[in-house]
SESERO-633651 format. One line per 3 residues: number of its first residue (from 1); their letters; for each residue x, y, z of C-alpha. Coordinates in steps of 0.25 Angstrom, whole numbers, plus 5000, padded with zeros to 4 digits. Each point is the difference from the previous one (the first is absolute). Layout:
BEGIN
NUM> a> X/Y/Z | ...
//
This chain:
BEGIN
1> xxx> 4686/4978/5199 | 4995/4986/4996 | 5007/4992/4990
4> xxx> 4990/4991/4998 | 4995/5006/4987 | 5011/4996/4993
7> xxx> 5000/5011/4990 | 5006/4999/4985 | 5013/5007/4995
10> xxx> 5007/5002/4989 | 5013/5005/4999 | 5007/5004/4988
13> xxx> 5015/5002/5002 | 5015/4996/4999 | 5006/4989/5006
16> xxx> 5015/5001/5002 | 5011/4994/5008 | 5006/5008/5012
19> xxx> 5017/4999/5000 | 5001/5008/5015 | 5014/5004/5004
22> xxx> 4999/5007/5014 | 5011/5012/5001 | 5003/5010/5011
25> xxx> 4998/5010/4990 | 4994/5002/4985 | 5010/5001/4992
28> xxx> 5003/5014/4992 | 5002/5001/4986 | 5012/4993/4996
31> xxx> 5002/4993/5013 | 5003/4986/5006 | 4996/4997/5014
34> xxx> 5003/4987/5007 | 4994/4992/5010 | 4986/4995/5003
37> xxx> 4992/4990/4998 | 4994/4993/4987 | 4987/4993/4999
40> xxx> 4990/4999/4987 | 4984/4999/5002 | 4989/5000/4991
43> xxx> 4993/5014/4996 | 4996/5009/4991 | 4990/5011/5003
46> xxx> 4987/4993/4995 | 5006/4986/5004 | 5003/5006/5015
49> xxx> 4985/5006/4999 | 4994/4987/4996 | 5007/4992/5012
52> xxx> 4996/5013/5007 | 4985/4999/5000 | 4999/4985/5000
55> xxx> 5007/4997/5013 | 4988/5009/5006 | 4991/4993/4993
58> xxx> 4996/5003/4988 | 4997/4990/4985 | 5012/5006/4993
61> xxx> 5001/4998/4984 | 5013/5006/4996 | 5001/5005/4985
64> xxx> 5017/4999/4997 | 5009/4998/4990 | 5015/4992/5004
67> xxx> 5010/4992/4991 | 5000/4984/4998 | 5012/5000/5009
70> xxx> 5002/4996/5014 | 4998/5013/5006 | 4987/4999/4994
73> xxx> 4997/4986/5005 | 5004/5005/5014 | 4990/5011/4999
76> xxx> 4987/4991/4995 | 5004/4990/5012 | 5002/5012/5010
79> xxx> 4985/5005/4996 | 4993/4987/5001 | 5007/4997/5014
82> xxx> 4993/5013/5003 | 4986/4995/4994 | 5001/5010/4989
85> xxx> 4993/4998/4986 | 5011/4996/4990 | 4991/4998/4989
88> xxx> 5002/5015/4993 | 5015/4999/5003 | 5007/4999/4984
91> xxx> 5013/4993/4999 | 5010/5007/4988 | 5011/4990/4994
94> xxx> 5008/5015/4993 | 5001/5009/5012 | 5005/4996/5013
97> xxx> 4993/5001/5014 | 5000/5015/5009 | 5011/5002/5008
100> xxx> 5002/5012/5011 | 5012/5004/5006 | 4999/5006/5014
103> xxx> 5010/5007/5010 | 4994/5002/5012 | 5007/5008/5012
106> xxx> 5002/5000/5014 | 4987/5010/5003 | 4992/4990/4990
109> xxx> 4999/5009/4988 | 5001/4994/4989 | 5008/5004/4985
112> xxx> 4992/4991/4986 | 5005/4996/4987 | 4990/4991/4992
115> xxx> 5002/4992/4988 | 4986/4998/4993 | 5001/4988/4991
118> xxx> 4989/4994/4997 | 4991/5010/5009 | 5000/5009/4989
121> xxx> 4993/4988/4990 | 4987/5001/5009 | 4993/5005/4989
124> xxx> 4985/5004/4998 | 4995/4986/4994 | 5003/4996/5014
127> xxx> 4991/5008/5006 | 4989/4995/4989 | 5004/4987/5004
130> xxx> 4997/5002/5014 | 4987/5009/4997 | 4991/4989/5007
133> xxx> 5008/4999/5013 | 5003/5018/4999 | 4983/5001/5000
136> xxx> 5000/4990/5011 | 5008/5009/5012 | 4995/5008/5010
139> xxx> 5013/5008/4997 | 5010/5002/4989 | 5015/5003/5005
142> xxx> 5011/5004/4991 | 5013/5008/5000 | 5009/5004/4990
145> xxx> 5012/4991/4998 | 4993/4994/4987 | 4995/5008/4987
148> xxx> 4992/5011/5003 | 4990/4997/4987 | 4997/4988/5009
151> xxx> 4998/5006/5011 | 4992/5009/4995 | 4992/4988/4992
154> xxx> 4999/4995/5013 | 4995/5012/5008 | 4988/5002/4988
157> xxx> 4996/4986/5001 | 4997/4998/5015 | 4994/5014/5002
160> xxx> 4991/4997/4989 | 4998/4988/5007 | 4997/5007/5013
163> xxx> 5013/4995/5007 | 5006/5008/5009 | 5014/5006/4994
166> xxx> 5011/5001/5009 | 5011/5004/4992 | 5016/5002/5009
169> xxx> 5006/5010/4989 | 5014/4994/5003 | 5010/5003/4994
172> xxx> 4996/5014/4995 | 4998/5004/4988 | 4990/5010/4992
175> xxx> 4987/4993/5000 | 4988/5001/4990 | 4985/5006/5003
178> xxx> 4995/4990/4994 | 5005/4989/5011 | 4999/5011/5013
181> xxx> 4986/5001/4996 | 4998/4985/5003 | 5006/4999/5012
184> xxx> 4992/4999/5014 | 5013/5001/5009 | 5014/5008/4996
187> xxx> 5011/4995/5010 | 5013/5008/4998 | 5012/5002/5009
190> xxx> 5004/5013/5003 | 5010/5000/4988 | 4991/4996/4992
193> xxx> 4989/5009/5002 | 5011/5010/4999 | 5003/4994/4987
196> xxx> 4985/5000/4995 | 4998/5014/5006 | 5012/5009/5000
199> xxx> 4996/5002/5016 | 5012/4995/5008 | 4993/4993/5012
202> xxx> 5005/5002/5013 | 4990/5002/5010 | 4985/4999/5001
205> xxx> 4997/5013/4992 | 5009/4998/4989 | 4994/4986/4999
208> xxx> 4986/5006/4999 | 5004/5010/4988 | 5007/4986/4993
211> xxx> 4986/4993/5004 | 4993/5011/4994 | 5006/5000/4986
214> xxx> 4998/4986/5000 | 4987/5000/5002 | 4997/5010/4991
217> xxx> 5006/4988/4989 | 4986/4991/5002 | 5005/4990/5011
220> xxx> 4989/5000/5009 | 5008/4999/5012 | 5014/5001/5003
223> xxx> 5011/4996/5012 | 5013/5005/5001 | 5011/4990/5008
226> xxx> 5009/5008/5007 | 5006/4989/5007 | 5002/5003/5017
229> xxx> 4991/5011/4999 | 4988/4990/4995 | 4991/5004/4986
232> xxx> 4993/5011/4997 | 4987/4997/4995 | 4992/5010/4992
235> xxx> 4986/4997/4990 | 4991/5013/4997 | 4993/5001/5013
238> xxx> 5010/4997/5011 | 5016/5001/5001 | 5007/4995/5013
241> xxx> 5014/4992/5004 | 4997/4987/5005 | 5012/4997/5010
244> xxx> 5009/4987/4999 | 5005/4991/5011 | 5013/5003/5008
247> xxx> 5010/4990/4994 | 5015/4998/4998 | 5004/4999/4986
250> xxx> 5008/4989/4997 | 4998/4999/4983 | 4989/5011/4993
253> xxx> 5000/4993/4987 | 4987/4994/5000 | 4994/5010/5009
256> xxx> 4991/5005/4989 | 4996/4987/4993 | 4994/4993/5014
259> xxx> 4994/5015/5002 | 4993/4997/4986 | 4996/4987/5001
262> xxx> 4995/5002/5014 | 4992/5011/4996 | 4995/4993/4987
265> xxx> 4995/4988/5011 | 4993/5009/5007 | 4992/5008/4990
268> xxx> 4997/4988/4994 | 4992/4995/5015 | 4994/5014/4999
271> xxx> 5006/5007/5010 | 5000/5015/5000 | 5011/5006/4993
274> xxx> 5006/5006/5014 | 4998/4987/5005 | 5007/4992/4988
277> xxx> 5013/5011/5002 | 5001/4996/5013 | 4999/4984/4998
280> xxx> 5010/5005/4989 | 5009/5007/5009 | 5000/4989/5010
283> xxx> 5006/4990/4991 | 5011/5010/4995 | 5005/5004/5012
286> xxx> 5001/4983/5004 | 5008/4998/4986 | 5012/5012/5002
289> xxx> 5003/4991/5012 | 5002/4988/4992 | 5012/4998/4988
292> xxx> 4997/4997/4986 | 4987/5004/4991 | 4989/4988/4999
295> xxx> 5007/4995/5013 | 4996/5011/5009 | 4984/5001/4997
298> xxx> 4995/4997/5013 | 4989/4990/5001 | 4986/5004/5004
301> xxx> 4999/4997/5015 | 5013/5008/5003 | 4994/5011/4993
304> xxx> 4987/4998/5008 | 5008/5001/5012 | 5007/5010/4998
307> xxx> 4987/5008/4999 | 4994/4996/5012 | 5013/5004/5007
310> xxx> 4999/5013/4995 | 4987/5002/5004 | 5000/4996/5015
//
């Protein structure tokens, strides 16, 4: 896979800053527990997709909203040391920047609370802002931590456009026909897909029935993470699980963000769509073994080489 073609995406997302306490355990309801580790990192699920796809070589032009407050100023400098387009980024004096807070345990999972801010203020006139830069992307990449009419604005837009739609329904919530029938490439978790579906996913035959109803919603292809076990990839000729890499899990909580925007780079270079999960799975399996969101995307030689390992 060449990265010489340098290919054009847009991302359309949140950007948040990641508070991490490390634990033993996750806390239960109405508990405290002591010790670990604190660290803080910048993130956000379209923010970690962006610096995602352009450490493997891609033009990235990220669509955001953050406050006019030093967490935001922090973000627009983190995204221009990573060569990303800053110029659809919008600065809000009356809300205050994302914030996440993260409590990860001693296996590596992970537990989330999230504070939008001024995520929520990335409304539809910024996508009609970024309309020329939208048409201008091989694909379109977008999650759900901003207004849904936005996304959904956003979703119309490029398809009409012929832009490839990837769209990572995270967090779940019920989503419109009207925006499923745009998308190219739906890319749930297991508990997502579950949540979209009703199918509680747990093997290969549970995640073909999730796949299934999805499909059936107008995505043109779907691919269900399910984390160790690699991604389900069903479209409505073919269905098979494409197998991950063999990794020790240090911190999940990007896993899926570098799994989009890894995929998003290689479907833009035209690779075929097994190929792209792949390329896609490669890069997640290098992030869980890394601590923090943005920090953990893996650059594109590492992915590369893990590849050629694999294929020896």
């Amino acid at each position: 896979m060449s990265s010489l073609a340098s290919p054009r995406i847009t991302v359309i997302g949140s950007s948040n800053t990641d508070m991490i306490l490390k634990l033993p355990r996750l806390p239960r309801p109405g508990e405290t527990v002591l010790g670990g580790d604190y660290t803080s990192a910048a993130g956000g699920k379209g923010a970690n997709q962006a610096v995602a796809a352009a450490r493997l070589g891609a033009r990235v032009v990220f669509v955001a909203s953050v406050g006019a407050d030093p967490l935001g100023d922090a973000a627009i400098a983190g995204f221009e040391r990573e060569h990303i387009d800053t110029s659809q980024i919008h600065r809000h004096a009356n809300a205050a920047s994302g914030v996440a807070l993260i409590f990860i345990d001693a296996a590596g999972e992970n537990s989330i609370g999230v504070a939008s801010g001024a995520n929520f203020l990335l409304d539809v006139a910024a996508i009609q802002r970024a309309a020329p830069v939208i048409r201008d992307s091989a694909v379109v990449l977008m999650q759900l931590e901003t207004p849904l009419p936005t996304i959904t604005a956003a979703a119309r837009l490029a398809a009409e456009a012929g832009c490839r739609v990837i769209l990572n329904p995270a967090p779940a919530q019920p989503l419109p026909d009207d925006l499923l029938q745009h998308v190219a490439v739906l890319t749930p978790n297991e508990h997502e897909a579950e949540a979209l579906t009703g199918v509680a996913v747990r093997d290969a035959a549970s995640a073909a029935r999730a796949a299934s109803l999805l499909l059936a919603k107008g995505p043109r292809a779907v691919v269900i993470t399910l984390g160790a076990a690699g991604a389900w990839l069903a479209t409505r000729d073919d269905a098979r699980l494409v197998p991950t890499f063999p990794v020790e899990a240090i911190d999940t909580t990007a896993a899926g963000d570098t799994f989009n925007g890894a995929l998003a780079v290689a479907l833009a270079e035209n690779l075929p769509l097994e190929n792209a999960v792949r390329f896609a799975n490669a890069a997640a399996a290098i992030a869980v073994t890394r601590l923090g969101a943005q920090p953990s995307a893996p650059r594109r030689p590492e992915v590369e080489a893990l590849l050629r390992d694999e294929s020896r």
